[in-house]
N, C-alpha and C positions, 0 to 999 in steps of 0.2 A: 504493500500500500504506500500509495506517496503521500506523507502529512502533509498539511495545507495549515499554517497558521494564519486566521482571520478574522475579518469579523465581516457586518453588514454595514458594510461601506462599499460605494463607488470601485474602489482597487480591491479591494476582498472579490465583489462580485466578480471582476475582469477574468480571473484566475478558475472562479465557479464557473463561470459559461465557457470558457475553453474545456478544460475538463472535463465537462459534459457534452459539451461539442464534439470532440473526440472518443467520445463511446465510455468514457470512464466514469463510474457510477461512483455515487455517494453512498458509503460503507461498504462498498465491496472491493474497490481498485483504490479509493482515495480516503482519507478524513479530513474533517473538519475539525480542525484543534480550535475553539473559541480564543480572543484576545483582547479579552474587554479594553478598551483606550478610554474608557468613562471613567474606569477603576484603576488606569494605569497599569495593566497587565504588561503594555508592551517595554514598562522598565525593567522588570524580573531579570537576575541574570539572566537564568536561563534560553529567556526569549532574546536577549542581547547576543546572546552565543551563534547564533545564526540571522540577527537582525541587527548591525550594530546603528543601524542609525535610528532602529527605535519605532520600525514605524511598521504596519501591514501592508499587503500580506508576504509570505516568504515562506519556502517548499523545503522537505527535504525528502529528497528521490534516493531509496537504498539500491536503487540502479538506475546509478550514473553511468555519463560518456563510456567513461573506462571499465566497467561492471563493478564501480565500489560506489557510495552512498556521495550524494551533492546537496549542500542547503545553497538556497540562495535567495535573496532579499532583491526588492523593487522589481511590480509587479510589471514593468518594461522588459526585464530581463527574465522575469519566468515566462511569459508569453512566449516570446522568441525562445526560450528554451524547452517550451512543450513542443512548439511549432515544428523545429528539429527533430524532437524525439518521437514524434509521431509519425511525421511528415505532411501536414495536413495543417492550412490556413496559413499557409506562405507560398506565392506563386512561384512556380517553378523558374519562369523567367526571369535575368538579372533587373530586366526594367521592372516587370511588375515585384520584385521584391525592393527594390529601393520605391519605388510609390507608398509601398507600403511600410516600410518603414519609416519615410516624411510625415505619412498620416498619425502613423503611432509617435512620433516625435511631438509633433503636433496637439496630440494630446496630451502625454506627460507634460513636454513644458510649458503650453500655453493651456488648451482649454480644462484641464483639470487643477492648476492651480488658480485660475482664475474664478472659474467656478466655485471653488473650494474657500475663497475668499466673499466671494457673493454668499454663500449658503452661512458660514461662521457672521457676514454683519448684521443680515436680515433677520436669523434664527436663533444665534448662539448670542452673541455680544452683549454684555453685561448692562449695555447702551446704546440707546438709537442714535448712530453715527452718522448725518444724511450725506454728508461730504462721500461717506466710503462705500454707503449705498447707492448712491449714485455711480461714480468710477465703477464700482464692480459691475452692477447692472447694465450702465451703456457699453463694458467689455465685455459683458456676455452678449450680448444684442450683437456687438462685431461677429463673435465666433459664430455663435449661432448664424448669422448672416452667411461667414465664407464656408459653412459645410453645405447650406441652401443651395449656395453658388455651384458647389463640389457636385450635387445630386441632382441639379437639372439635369445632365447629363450622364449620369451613372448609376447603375441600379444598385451597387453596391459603393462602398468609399474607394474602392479601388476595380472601378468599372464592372467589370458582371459576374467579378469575382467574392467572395464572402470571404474574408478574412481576419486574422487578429487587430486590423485596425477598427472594424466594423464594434468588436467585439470589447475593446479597448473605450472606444467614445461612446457606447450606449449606455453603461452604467451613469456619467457623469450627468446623462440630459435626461434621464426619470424623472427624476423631481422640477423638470423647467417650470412647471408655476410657482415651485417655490423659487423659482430663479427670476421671478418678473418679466418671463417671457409669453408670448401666446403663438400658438404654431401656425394660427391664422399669417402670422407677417413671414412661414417659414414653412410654404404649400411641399418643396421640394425633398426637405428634411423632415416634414409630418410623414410622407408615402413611407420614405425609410425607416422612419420611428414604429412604424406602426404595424411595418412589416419584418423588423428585429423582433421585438416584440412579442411575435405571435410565435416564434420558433420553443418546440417543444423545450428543448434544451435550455434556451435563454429562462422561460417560465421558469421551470426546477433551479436557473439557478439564485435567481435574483430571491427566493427563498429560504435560503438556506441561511441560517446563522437568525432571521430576523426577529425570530421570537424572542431572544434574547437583549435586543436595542430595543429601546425608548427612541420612538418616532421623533421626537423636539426635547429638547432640555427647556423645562418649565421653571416656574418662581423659583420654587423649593432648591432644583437642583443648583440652578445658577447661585443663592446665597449656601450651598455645601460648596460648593468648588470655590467661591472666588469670597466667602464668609460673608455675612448679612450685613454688616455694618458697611464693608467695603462695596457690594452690591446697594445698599438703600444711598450710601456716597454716589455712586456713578450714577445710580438712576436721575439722582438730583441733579 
């Protein structure tokens, strides 16, 4: 079995829908090791020992490259490392594997940390920041915008192919209304939203872990984590 340490996050999920993309089932080829980041799981030694930078999700396959066990951290790099070991959700041609690569670039540096900022000012943030809610939302409105652009023309992110970039960018635009978007202004990127989506695999995988998360971090939580005094200060 190949451990899967994660949770029910955007990158957690990337790793689930590949995995089950690839024919590998949950409890029987893979596990789900939970890594709560509410509770700070992901400081544990332990989880540092094959995460050093702290963060989800991160694999360890006891049959690596070489037939001896591999961990490895950021979920860019396990993709591309299932992708390999399968063979499947990376085009065989050099162009279509550098496209697809640009795409999944594309995600990691831009649209998931972007995102990933829009989601922490509007939902998490101890304070309504408008300055930052703004910046973030009219940078999501860009992104969102240049994959619109991307799918006029392709039925997949890298033309009529289904890949790990497809796979990579779907988790991060679930929640677009919570991102202040509307798909009305994003007809090209709706078709593909909606037809990711429907893939048995993607269903099972955006599931998995979620019983476990708390949908929003509420009053309560925000004055335990950031303590009530210092919470009722920011509010003010």
């Amino acid at each position: 079995m190949i451990d899967v340490y994660s949770w029910a996050t955007p990158n957690g999920h990337k790793i689930h829908i590949m995995l089950e993309e690839c024919g590998y089932r949950l409890d029987r080829d893979w596990r789900a090791i939970p890594v709560d980041i509410g509770k700070g799981d992901q400081f544990k030694p332990e989880f540092l020992k094959i995460s050093p930078n702290n963060k989800i999700p991160a694999i360890v396959d006891p049959q690596g490259p070489d037939g001896k066990p591999i961990h490895l951290f950021e979920s860019g790099a396990i993709l591309l490392y299932l992708a390999n070991k399968t063979g499947r959700f990376l085009p065989k041609s050099i162009r279509g594997k550098y496209e697809t690569l640009e795409w999944l670039m594309f995600q990691m540096g831009g649209l998931g940390p972007m995102l990933g900022q829009n989601h922490h000012f509007r939902l998490y943030a101890p304070e309504q920041v408008d300055y930052a809610i703004k910046r973030y939302t009219n940078e999501a409105k860009r992104l969102y915008g240049v994959l619109d652009q991307r799918l006029e023309k392709n039925k997949y992110i890298v033309g009529n192919e289904y890949t790990i970039a497809d796979m990579a960018i779907f988790p991060w635009t679930r929640r677009w209304d919570k991102q202040g978007m509307d798909l009305a202004d994003y007809p090209h990127f709706k078709r593909w939203f909606e037809m990711i989506g429907k893939r048995p695999a993607v269903k099972r995988a955006v599931e998995i872990l979620t019983n476990l998360r708390k949908p929003e971090m509420d009053k309560k939580d925000k004055e335990q984590l950031f303590g009530a005094s210092q919470y009722k200060r920011r509010k003010s």
